[in-house]
Structure formats: structure tokens, C-alpha cells
C-alpha positions as CSV (number, residue, x, y, z in Angstrom):
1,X,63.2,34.9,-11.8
2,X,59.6,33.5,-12.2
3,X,59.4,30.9,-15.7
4,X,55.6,30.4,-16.3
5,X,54.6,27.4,-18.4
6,X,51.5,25.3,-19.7
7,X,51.2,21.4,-18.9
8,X,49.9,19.6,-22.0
9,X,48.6,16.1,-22.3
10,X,52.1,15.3,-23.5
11,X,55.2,16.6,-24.7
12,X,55.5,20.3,-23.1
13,X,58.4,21.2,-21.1
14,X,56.4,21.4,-17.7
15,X,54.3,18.3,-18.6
16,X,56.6,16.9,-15.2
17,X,56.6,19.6,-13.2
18,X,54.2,17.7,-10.4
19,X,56.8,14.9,-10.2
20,X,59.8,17.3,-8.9
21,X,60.4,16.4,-5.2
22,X,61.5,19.3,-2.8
23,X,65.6,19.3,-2.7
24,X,65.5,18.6,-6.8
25,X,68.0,20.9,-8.9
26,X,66.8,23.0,-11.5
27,X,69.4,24.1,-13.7
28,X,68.9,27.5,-15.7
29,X,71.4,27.9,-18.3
30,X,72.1,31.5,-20.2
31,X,74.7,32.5,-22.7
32,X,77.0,33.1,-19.8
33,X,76.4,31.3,-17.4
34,X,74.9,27.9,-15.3
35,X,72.8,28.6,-12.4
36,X,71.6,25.8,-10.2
37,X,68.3,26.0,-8.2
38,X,67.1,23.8,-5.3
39,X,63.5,23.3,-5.3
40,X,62.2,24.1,-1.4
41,X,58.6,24.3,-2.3
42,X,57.3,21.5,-4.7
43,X,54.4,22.4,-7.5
44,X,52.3,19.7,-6.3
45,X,52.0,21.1,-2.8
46,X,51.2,24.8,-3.8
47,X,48.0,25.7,-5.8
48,X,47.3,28.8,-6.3
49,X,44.6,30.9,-8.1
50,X,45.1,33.6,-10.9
51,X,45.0,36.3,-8.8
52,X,47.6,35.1,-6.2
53,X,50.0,37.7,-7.2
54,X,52.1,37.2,-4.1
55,X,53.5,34.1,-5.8
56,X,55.3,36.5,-8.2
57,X,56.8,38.1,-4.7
58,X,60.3,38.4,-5.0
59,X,60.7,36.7,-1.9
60,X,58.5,33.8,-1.8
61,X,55.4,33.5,1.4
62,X,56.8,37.5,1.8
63,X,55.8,39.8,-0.5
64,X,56.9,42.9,1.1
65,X,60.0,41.8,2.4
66,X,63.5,43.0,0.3
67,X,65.5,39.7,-1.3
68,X,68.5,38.5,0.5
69,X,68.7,35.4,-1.8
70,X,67.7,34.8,-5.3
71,X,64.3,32.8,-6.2
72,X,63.1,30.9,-9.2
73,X,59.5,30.2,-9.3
74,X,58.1,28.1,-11.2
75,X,54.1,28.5,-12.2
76,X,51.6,26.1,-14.5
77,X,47.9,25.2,-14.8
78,X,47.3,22.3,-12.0
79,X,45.1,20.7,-14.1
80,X,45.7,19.2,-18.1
81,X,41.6,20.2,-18.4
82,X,40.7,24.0,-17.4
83,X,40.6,25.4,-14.3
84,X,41.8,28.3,-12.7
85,X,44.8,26.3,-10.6
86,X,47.7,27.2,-11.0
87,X,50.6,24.8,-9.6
88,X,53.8,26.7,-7.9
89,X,57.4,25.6,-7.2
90,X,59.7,27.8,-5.6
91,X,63.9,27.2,-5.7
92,X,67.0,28.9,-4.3
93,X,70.0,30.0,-6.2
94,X,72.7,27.1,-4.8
95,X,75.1,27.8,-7.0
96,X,76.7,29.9,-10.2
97,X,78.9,28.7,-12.6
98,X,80.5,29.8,-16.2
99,X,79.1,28.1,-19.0
């Protein structure tokens, strides 16, 4: 799953996302279910440019490899003023729970 967001001078929901530290949980909750994330990549140590479609790979650093685990990546602008950065996070599913 890739969530693609826009950091604001305040008050967005990835306005944070340079502060989240590799091992951080990310929790994704759905009608269903809980699904808990661990961050392995952090935004702030990926930047990437527009075209950097490989960060949409479903396995992340290995775009033509098949999935043996599920992803989340997590993409914003780098910057709060324009510029073509774009900051990436990737996570691993670590667990699964009913909601």
C-alpha cells in the first residue's frame, strides 16, 4: 500500500512525517481491520524525485522482484516551499488484528 500526502506549514496529517525514526509503528486502520507497520526506511533519509517510480515498487530498493511481505510506503514533498523532493518512508506489515 503506498499513502501519498502533502506537508503544510501546519496542521496536515504528514506535517511530522520527517520526525518518524526507523522501528516507529504506523498503524492503518480499515472497517475491518488494524494493521501495524514498522518503519525500516525513515522519510528523512530517502529523497526522491518525481520520476522515481521505483519507490511505488511493490517491494521496496527492488522493483522487479515479486512480494514476499507486505509494504507501506509512505511519500510527501521534502520541502514546505516547492521543489521537486519528494520524502519516502517505507514499513513492513508486523502485525494484523480485528478492529
Amino acid at each position: 500500500m503506498a499513502v501519498i500526502g502533502k506537508r503544510l506549514p501546519a496542521g496536515g496529517p504528514f506535517d511530522n512525517i520527517l520526525n518518524l525514526n526507523v522501528g516507529d509503528a504506523i498503524t492503518v486502520t480499515t472497517c475491518a481491520d488494524v494493521y501495524t507497520y514498522t518503519l525500516v526506511t525513515a522519510p528523512r533519509d530517502l529523497t526522491v524525485q518525481p520520476a522515481d517510480t521505483w519507490a511505488l515498487a511493490a517491494v521496496p530498493g527492488n522493483p522487479s522482484a515479486m512480494p514476499t511481505d507486505a509494504w507501506l510506503t509512505l511519500i510527501a514533498n521534502q520541502d514546505i516551499s516547492p521543489s521537486p523532493d519528494r520524502a519516502v518512508g517505507f514499513a513492513k506489515l508486523t502485525s494484523t488484528s480485528a478492529r
